[in-house]
N, C-alpha and C positions, 0 to 999 in steps of 0.2 A: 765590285764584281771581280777585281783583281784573280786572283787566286780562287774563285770558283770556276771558271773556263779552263776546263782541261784543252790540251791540244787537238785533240782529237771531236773535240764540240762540233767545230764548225765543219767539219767535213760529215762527218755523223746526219749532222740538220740538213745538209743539201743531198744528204741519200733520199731521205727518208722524204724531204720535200719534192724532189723528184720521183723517187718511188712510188709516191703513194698518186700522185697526178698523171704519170703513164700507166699504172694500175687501174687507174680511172678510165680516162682514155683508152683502154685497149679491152676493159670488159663492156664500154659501153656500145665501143663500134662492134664488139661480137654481136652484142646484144640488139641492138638497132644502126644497124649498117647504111637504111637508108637517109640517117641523118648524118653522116660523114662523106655520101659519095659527093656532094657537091665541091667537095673542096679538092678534089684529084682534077689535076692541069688537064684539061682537054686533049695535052700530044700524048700523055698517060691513057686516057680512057679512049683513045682512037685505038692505041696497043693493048688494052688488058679490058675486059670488064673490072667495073669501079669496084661494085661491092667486091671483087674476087681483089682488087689491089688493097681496096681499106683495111682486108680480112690478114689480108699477107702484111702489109702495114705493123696491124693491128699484134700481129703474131712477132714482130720484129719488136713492139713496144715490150711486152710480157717477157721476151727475151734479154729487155736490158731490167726491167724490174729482177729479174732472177740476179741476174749481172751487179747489178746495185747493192742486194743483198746478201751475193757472197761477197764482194769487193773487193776483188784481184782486179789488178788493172785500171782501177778507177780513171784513170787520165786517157784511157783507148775510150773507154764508157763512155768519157767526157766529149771527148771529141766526136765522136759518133751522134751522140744526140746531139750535140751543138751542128754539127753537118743536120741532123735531120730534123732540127727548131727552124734555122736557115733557110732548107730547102721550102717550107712548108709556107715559113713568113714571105719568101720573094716569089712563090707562085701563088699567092692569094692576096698579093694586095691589093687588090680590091674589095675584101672585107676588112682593113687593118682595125676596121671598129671591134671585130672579135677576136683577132689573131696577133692582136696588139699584144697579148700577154705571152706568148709565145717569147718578144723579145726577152723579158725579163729570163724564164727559162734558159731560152738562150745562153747570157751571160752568166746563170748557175752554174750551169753544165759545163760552163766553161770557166768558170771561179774551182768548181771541181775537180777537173783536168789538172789546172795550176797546181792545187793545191796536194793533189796526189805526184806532181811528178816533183814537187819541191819534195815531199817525204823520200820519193824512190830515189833522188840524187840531190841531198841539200847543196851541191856544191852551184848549182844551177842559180840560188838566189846571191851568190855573193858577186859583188863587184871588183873588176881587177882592173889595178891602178897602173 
């Protein structure tokens, strides 16, 4: 495989892997919102109606799919969904049976960050002696 991995492969695969699953994500809860409110923190839904936060959620997801796909910034993206994988897996653990995969996301989003701020400053990866 040497020489058929360009550099740009692996950040490419984690747009597009993440893109395409907040894409998902954010046309579903449009779409059926009362399958998402269970998972908004009870101090959440004391202050907002749920379907009106999944929908805002919902709207903040579609806003990094667009983000994804122009790809300015990828390491702010990064961080940003990684805050918002986080938020989501330590106020639901009590279902970690479904939210489990969240983590993996997680560490994308944040393999993705790395990897965009090593391009914006390589000097970031070297070690000084």
């Amino acid at each position: 495989m040497g020489g058929l991995v360009r550099a740009e492969t692996p950040m490419l695969l984690l747009r597009i892997g993440l893109g395409l699953t907040l894409l998902y994500a954010s046309v579903d809860t449009w779409l059926h919102p009362d399958d998402w409110v269970g998972y908004v923190p009870n101090f959440v839904s004391e202050q907002v109606d749920a379907t009106l936060f999944v929908r805002m959620f919902a709207t903040v997801q579609f806003a990094l799919v667009v983000w994804l796909a122009i790809g300015a910034y990828l390491w702010l993206a990064g961080l940003i969904l990684t805050a918002a994988l986080s938020g989501i897996l330590l106020t639901n653990l009590g279902v970690l049976e479904i939210t489990f995969r969240d983590i993996g996301l997680a560490f994308a989003a944040l393999a993705m960050a790395a990897l965009d701020r090593q391009q914006v400053n390589p000097g970031l990866t070297k070690v000084k002696k």
